[in-house]
N, C-alpha and C positions, 0 to 999 in steps of 0.2 A: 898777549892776553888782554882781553876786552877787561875796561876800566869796574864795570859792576862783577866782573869773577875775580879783581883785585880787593874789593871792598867786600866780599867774601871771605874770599882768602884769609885778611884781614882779621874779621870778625872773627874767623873760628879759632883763632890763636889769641884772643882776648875775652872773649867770652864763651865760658862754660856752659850756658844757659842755651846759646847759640845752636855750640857744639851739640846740646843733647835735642835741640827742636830741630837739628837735620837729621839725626838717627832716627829719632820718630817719625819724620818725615817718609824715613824712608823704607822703615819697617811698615805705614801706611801702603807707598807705594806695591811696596811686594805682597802685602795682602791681598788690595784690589787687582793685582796681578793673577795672582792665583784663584781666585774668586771668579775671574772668568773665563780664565783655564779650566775650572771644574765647570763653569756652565757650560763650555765647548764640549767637554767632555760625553757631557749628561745629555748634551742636545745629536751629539754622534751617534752615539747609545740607542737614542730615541728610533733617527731614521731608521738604525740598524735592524730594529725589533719591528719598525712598520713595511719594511720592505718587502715585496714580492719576488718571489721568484721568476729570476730573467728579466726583472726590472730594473733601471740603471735609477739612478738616486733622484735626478730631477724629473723622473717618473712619479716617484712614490713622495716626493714633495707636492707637486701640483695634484694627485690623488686626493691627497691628504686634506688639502684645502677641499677640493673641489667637493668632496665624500663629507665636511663637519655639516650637523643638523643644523637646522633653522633653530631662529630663536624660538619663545613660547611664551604663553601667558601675555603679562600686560605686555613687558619688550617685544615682542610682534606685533602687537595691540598697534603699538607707538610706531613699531616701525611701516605699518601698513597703512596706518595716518599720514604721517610723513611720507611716502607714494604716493599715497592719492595725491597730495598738494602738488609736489615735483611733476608730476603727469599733467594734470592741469597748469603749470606753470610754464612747463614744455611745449605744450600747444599752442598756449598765449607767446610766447617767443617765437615759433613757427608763425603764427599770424602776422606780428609784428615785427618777423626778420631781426631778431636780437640773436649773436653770438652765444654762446656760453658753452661750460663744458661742467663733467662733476669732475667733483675734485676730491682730494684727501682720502677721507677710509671710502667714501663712497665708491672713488675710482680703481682703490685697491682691492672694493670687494668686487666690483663687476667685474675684472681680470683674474680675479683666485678666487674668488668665492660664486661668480653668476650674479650676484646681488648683493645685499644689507651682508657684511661682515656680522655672525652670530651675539656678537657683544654691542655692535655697536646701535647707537640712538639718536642720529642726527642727522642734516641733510647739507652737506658741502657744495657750491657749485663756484665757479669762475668765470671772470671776464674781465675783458681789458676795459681801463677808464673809459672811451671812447663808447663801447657797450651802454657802459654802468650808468652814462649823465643821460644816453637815451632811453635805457631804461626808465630811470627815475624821473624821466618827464610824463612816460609813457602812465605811471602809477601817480602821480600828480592827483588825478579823478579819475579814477579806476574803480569798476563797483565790486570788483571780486579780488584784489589782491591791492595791498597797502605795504611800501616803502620804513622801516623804522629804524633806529640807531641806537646799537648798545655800547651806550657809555663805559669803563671799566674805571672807577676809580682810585683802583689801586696799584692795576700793572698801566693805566693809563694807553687806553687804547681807544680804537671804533670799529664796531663790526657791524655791516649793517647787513638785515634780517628782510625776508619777506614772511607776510604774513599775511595767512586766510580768511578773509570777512566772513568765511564764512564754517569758517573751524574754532576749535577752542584756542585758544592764546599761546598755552605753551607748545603749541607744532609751529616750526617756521625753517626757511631754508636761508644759512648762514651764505654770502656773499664774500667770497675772497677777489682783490681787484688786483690788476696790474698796469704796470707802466707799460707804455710802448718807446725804448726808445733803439738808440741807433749806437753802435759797437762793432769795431772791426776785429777783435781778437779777446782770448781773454786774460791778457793782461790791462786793458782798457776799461775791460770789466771788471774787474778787481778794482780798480780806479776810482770806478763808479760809485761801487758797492760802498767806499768811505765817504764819498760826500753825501751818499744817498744819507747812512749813518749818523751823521752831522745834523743833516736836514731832519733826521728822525727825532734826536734828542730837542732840536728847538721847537719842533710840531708838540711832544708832547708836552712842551712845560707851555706855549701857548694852550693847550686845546686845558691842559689842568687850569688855571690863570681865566681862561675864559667864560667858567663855571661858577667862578667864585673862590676864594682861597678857604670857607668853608666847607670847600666838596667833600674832604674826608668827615662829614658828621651822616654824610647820607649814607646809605647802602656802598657797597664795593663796587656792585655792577646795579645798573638801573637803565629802562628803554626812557631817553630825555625826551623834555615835552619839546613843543613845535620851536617855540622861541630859541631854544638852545641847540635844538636839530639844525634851526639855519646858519646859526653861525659855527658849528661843528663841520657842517658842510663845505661851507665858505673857507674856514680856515685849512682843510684839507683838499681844498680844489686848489687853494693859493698854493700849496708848497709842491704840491703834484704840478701845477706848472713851472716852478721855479728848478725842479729837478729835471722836468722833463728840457727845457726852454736849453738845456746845457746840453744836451744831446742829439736835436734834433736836427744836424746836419747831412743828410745822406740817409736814407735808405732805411726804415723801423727794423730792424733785426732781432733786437733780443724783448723779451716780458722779463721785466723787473718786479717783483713783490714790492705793493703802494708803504708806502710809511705808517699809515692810518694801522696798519695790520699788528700783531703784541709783537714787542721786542724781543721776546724767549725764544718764541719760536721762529726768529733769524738770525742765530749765530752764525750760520755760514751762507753763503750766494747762493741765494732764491731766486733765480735767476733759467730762463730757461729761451734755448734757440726758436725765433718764430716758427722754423720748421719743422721743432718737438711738436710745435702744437697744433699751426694749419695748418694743409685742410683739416676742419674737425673729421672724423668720423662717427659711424653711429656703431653703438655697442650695448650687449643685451647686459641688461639688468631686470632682474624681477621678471625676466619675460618680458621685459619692455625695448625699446630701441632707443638707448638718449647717447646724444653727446659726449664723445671721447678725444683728447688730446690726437694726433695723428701719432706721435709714437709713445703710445699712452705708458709702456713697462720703461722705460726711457726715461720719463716722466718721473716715474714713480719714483724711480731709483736715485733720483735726486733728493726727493721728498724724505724717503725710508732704508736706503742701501738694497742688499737685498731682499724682496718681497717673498722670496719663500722660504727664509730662515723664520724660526720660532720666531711670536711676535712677545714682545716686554710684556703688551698687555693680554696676552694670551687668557679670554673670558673673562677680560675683567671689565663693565661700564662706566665710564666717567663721570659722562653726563648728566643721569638721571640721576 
């Protein structure tokens, strides 16, 4: 018997108090248990009632996506602004030979949906660091698209944004970066993934520290001015070498998610084989031809699990 189920053990024959916060505990468990047992349930239910005749069920799954209506009103409004930009931004990449690919709901709606997911209101795209610093030389003085960084003060992050000189302010396409580095197996990458961890927790008590220890009097999230833009910069170029510099023996293999990126959304290995991702291919969205991971459901399934199970947010907008 492991030392902490002795101390256990222990506890529950001396304290009452103990005794009854592991019953509750475990009348919780069996709750949340059954709770999505019935959502299993409900969602069997669902396909059952949407199904076609002489259709097998990942028929009538991918229907189903394929078949929900556009959005309407302003959220098309927005989401057709947001196209325009990604299209001209795609071009400008085309001209100037930059990588990238979309990413997150964008890349989930091209594959299930043809385009914009009906709920969603924002523009994901990706690239490796290597990309990203020639990008942002490339927008340095650029007269139609500008480089900018959102701060997050309070989950302590940076996400940087491009944006339209020549659109209103709040349309812009969110930038997710990646590591490139080098992994023979994935237990070496599981390895990885904790010092990356490490490196992540010291980045963000620098990059909080480097604002000023008054940051929490500002806003939560704020796009920082130039002065603080550089050394945000600086400070996540340093530690993006300091991780990479540890693995860069042999061969770039895997895309690591940068540290820069929110800590929530990497509870588990963000992580994806070079050869999930090139060669890019191209993939219709909106009727357009942009940018796709090479095994882009692959991909996804890392990101979302199954992409044709009901989604949490099922019509519901985050963002706006």
């Amino acid at each position: 018997m492991k030392m902490i189920d002795k101390i256990k053990l222990f506890l529950q024959k001396i304290l009452p108090s103990y005794r009854v916060s592991l019953r509750i505990e475990e009348q919780l468990y069996r709750m949340e248990y059954n709770m999505k047992l019935m959502n299993k349930r409900q969602e069997m239910m669902f396909w059952y009632c949407m199904r076609k005749e002489n259709e097998i069920l990942t028929e009538t799954k991918k229907r189903f996506f394929e078949e929900l209506p556009k959005a309407e009103g302003a959220l098309r409004k927005r989401q057709l602004s947001l196209l325009n930009i990604l299209v001209q931004f795609d071009e400008f990449c085309k001209k100037n030979h930059i990588g990238y690919w979309i990413d997150c709901g964008n890349l989930l709606g091209a594959i299930r949906n043809g385009g914009f997911i009906p709920w969603d209101d924002d523009i994901d795209i990706a690239m490796s660091r290597r990309e990203f610093n020639r990008l942002a030389n490339l927008l340095s003085n650029n007269n139609v698209f500008e480089l900018k960084y959102l701060y997050d003060y309070k989950n302590i992050y940076v996400m940087p944004k491009i944006f339209s000189k020549k659109e209103d302010s709040s349309y812009f396409i969110d930038i997710i970066v990646y590591e490139e580095v080098h992994c023979s197996n994935l237990q070496g990458l599981e390895e990885q993934w904790k010092i990356r961890n490490i490196l992540q927790n010291n980045l963000r008590k620098e990059l909080f520290h480097c604002l000023g220890l008054n940051a929490m009097e500002h806003n939560y999230r704020e796009v920082v001015n130039i002065k603080n833009e550089k050394k945000i910069v600086a400070i996540c170029n340093e530690y993006s070498e300091k991780f990479c510099k540890l693995y860069q023996e042999g061969e770039l293999t895997y895309f690591t998610i940068c540290m820069e990126f929110p800590q929530d959304l990497t509870n588990y290995i963000r992580c994806f084989e070079k050869q999930c991702i090139y060669p890019l291919k191209q993939g219709n969205f909106e009727s357009y031809l942009l940018p796709q991971p090479n095994q882009a459901e692959k991909y996804l399934e890392v990101l979302y699990g199954n992409i044709y199970d009901l989604p949490n947010d099922f019509g519901y907008q985050k963002h706006i």
